[in-house]
N, C-alpha and C positions, 0 to 999 in steps of 0.2 A: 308444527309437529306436536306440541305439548299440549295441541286443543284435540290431536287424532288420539293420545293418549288420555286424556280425560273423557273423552266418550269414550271409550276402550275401558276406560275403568266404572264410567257410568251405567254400561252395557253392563258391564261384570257385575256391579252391585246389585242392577236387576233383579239377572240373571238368579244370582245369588239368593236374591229376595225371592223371586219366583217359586226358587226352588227351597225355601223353607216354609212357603207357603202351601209348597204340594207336600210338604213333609209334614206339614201340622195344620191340616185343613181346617179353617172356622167353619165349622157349624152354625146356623143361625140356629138350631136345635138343644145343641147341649151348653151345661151347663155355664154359669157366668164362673164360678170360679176358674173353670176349664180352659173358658175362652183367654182370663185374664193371665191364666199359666201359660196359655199359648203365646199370650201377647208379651207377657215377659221372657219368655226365651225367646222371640222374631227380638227384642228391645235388646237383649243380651248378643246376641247375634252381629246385630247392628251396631253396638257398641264397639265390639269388639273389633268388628271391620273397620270400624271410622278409626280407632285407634291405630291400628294395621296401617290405615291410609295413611294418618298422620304424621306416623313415623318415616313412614317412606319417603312424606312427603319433604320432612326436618333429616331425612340424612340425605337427601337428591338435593335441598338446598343447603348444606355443609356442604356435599361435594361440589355446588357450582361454587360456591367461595374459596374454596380449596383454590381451584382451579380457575378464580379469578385475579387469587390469591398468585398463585405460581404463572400466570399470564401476563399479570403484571411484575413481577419478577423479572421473569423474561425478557420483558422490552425494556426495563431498566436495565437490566444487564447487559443487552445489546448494544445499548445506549450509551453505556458506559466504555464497552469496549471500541465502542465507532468514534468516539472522543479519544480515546484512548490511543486508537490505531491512525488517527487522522494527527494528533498532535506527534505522532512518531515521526512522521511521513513530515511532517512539517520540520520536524526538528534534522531529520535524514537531508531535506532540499536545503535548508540552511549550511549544515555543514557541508553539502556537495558544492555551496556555491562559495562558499568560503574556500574552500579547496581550490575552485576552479580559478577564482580570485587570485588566492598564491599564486598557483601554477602561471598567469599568465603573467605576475607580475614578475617573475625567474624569467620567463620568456624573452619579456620585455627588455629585461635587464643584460640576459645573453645577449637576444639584438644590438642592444646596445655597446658591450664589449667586442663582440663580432664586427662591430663597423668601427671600433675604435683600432682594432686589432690591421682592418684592413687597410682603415688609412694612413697606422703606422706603417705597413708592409710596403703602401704605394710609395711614401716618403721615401723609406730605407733602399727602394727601389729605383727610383728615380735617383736619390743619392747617389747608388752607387753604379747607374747607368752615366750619371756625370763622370765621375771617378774614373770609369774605365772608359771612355769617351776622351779625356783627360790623357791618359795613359796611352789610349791609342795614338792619340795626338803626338805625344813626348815620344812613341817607338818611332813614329812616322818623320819626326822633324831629327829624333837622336840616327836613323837611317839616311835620311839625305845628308844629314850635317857628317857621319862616315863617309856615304857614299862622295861626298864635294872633297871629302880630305884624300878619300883616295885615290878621285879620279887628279886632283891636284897633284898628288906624291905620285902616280902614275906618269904625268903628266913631266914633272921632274925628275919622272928618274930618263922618262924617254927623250926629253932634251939634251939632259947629262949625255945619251947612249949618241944621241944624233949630233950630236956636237962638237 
């Protein structure tokens, strides 16, 4: 692209040139001081264009450093922040897993009271399934041992009666 613009500008200076050459046509006829008047204003001309170029040229390469300037900027900055945003992220999965860590070790520890809880419960259970196993036993043996006294006192009082 910048070689389409330099013939684009080589064209123009031509051009340019061309056309102060129709504007102050040399003569091979007249005079030399004439011709060298001519030749100092095409010189003056020409000067002043290459100046013109110049410039154009030193402020289009200020602006590619501007702009190589602030490009590189840019990807520092980027750069900066993808560090930046990656050490967050890093520091976010640390604490998630630290978290998660607790959390399972509450879990764990529930479970654990939870089967401490139910073995006391089976104990306390089985205990007092003895207990009243016990208890049914003593209604069962304190009932025959009435029912024997009474069918006995029954039994004497209907002797007493039949006798």
């Amino acid at each position: 692209m910048a070689k389409k613009k330099v013939s684009h500008q080589s064209q123009s200076q031509s051009q340019d040139f061309k056309q102060s050459q129709t504007e102050t046509p040399i003569m091979p006829m007249e005079d030399p001081s004439v011709q060298i008047n001519n030749l100092k204003n095409l010189n003056a001309v020409l000067l002043k264009e290459t100046t013109q170029r110049r410039q154009q040229i030193e402020s289009l390469e200020s602006a590619l450093r501007r702009s190589a300037v602030a490009s590189d900027a840019f990807h520092l900055e980027s750069a900066v922040v993808s560090v930046f945003v990656e050490s967050q992220v890093k520091e976010m999965s640390l604490r998630f897993d630290a978290l998660v860590g607790e959390r399972e070790c509450e879990v764990a520890a529930l479970k654990r009271e939870l089967n401490d809880l139910r073995a006391r419960l089976q104990h306390e259970t089985s205990v007092l399934v003895r207990e009243r196993d016990a208890l049914v036993y003593e209604v069962q043996r304190l009932e025959q041992t009435v029912n024997s006294r009474e069918e006995a006192s029954r039994r004497g009082r209907e002797a007493k009666v039949g006798g």
